[in-house]
N, C-alpha and C positions, 0 to 999 in steps of 0.2 A: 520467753527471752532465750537467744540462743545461745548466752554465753552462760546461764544461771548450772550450777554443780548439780546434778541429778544425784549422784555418788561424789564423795570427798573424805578418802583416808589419809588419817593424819597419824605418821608413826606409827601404823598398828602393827601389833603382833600378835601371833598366835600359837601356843606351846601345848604338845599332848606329855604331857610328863617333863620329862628332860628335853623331847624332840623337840624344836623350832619349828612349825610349818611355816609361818611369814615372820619376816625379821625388818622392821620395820619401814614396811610398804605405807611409802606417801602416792596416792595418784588420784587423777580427779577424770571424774565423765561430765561432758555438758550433756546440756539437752539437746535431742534430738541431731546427734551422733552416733556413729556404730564407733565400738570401742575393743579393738582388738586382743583377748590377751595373749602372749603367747610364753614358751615353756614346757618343757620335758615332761613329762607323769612323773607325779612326786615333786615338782616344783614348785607348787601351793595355787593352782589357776583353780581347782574346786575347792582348797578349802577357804580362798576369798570371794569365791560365789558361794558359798553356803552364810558367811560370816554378813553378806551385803543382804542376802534372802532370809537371816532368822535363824538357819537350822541349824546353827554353832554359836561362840560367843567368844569375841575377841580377848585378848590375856592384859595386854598392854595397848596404848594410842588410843584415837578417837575416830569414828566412825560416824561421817552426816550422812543422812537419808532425806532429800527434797530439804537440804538445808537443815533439818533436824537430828541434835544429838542426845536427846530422853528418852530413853529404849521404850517407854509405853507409848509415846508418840511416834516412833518408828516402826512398832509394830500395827500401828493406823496407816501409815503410809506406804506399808505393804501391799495393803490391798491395793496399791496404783501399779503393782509387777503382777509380771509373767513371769512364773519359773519352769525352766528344763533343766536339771543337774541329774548327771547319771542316769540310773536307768529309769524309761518315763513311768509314774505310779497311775495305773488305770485296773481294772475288774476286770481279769482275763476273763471270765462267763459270761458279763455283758457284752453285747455289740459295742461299734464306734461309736453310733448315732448315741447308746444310751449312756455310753462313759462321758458323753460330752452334757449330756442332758443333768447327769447324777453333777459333774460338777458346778453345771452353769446355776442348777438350784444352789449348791453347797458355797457357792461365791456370790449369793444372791444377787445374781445378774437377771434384769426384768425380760421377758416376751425371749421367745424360742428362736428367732431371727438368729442371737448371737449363737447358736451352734449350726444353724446353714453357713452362716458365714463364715465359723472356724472351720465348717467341711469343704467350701467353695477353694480360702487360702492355702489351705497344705493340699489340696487335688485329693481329695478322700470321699467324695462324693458316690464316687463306684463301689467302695467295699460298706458304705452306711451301716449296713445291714449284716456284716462280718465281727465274728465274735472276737477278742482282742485274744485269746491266743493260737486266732488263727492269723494273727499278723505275724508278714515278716521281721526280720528288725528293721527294715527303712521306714517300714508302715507303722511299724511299732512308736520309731522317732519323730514320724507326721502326728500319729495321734499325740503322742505326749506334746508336741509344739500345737498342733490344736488348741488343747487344752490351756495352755499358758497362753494363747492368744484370745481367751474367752473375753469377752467385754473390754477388748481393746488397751491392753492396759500400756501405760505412762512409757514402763521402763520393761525390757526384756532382759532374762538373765537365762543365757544358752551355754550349757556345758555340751559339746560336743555332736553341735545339734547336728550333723550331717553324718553320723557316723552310721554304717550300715548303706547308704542310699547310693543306686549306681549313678552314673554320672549324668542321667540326663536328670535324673533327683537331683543332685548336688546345683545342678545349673538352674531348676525350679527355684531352690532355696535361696541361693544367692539371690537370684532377680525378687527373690519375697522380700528375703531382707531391704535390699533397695528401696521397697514399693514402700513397705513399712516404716521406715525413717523419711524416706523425702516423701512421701504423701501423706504418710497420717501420723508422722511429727513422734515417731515411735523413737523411743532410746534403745538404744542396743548394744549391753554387756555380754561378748560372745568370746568364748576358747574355744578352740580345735589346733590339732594337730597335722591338719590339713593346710600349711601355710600358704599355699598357692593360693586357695581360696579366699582366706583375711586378706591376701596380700588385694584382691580385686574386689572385698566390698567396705573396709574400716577408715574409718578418718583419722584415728590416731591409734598409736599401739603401744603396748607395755611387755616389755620382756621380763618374764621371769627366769630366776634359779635356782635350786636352792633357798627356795623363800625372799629371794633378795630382786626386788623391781632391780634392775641392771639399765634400764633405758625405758622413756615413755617418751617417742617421737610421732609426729605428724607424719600424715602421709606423702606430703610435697615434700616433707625434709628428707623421709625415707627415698623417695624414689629419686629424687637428687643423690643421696646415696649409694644407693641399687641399679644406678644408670648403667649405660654403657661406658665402656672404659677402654683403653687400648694402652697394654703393657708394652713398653721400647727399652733394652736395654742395652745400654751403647756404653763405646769407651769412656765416655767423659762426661758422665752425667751434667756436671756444674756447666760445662758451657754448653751442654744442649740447652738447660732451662736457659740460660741466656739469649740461647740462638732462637726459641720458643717466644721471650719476652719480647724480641724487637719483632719478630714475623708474624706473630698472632699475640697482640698485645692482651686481648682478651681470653683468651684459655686458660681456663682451669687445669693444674696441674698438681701433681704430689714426687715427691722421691721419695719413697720406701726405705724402712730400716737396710734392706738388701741390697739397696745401690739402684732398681729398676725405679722407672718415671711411668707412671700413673695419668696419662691422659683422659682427663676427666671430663666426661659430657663431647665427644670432639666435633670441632666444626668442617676437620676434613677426612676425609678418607686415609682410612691406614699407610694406604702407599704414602700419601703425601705426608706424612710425619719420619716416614722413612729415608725419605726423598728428601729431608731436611738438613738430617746429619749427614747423607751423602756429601750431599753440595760441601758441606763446612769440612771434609775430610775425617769424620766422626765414627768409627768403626759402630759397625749394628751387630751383636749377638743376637739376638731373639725380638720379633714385632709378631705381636698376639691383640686380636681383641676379643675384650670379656662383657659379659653383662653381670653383677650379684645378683642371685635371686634371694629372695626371703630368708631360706633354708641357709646359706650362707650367710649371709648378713648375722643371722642368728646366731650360728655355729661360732663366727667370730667372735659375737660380741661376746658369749660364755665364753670363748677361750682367754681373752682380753680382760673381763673381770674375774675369771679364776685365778689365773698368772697376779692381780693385784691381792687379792686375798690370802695368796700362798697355798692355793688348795689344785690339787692335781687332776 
């Protein structure tokens, strides 16, 4: 089902002494989604992948796995992930081919297929035979994502899986992810700091900061959002939107705390918004237009919930 919660944190938190790492983060993953997170370092994006994967344990709230919250029955249902967090754990003296072999026994996955297979998806087929610390780090982060890909499992849980990889790597990996959720129904719990990239493979995403989820928005909402936009600022705000209301009944628009109008999504060309206020005798300061990208989108929404929290 594709609306059923693969992941569902409810109020959890997580404290190392006095620290807060997550402060009570509610977010939910369906199935067979890519699930963006994104956040600073030190914003708690690994220590909520650790908390989802086992390797930590929540302070406060409630944590479902496949629907279930009885930590021994979640620890069954582990075995339906693939984890990648930080740096990927393999046998620098073994080869690739045997670090994949050593785990596919140790996650008692049946017949040797499933390590052709994890060499075939991450393009590791060429170095098989290369001992793991003669990997680069991009190679390094193929094999560790190998390995979490052994015997297919449910739900993926990627900390920073592209990191190291030059860009025609990075563009392999996106098209995986893709392959892996819309064909083979794979869930995908992924952070990086790479936001261009989530921004082109996630279906919903969750900001962190300071421990604090700050937004968890869809991707059509986002990019409605992140759209194009075209900054007008003129003498007389109020009767432009007027003069906007009757000539383009349907345009999205905003005025700014600064007095500038915010043409949102625009259905004509910059001149012709310009071309607007002319006619009406409407003095024009400044006609700009913008796109937000990710990185901004971001940037604001931390500035926007800090300013609420009183924190600088």
């Amino acid at each position: 089902m594709k609306n059923e919660f693969i992941v569902e944190a409810r109020n959890l938190c997580k404290s190392y002494g006095s620290f807060q790492a997550l402060k009570r983060v509610s977010l939910q993953v369906r199935r067979g989604e890519i699930y963006g997170l994104i956040g600073d370092n030190g914003a708690g994006k690994t220590t909520f992948l650790k908390l989802v994967a086992g390797q930590s344990y929540l302070t406060e709230g409630e944590l479902l796995l496949f629907g279930k919250s009885d930590m021994s029955e979640q620890n069954r249902q582990r075995k339906r992930m693939g984890v990648l967090i930080e740096e990927p754990g393999f046998y620098s003296q073994l080869s690739v081919e045997k670090n994949l072999e050593y785990y596919r026994i140790q996650k008692g996955i049946p017949g040797k297929e499933a390590v052709e297979q994890a060499l075939e998806l991450t393009n590791l087929t060429g170095v098989r035979k290369k001992l793991g610390k003669q990997l680069s780090l991009g190679m390094r982060q193929r094999l560790g994502l190998a390995i979490a890909l052994l015997g297919e499992p449910e739900l993926l849980l990627l900390d920073e899986p592209i990191n190291g990889l030059d860009p025609s790597g990075i563009i392999e990996m996106r098209q995986l992810f893709n392959r892996l959720c819309r064909e083979k129904n794979i869930t995908i719990l992924i952070s990086s700091h790479i936001l261009s990239e989530l921004e082109q493979v996630a279906d919903l995403y969750g900001f962190l900061d300071q421990g604090i989820l700050m937004e968890q928005i869809r991707r059509d909402d986002l990019q409605e959002k992140c759209s194009n936009y075209i900054e007008i600022r003129v003498s007389d705000p109020e009767r432009y939107c007027v003069l906007l209301d009757r000539r383009l009944p349907g345009q999205k628009y905003q005025v700014r705390p600064d007095r500038a109008v915010w043409i949102l999504q625009p259905e004509e060309s910059a001149d012709y918004y310009g071309m607007l206020a002319g006619e009406e005798g409407i003095g024009i300061y400044e006609l700009e237009q913008h796109r937000v990208s990710l990185e901004e989108y971001f940037l604001k929404l931390k500035e926007t919930s800090r300013a609420s929290q009183g924190i600088q």
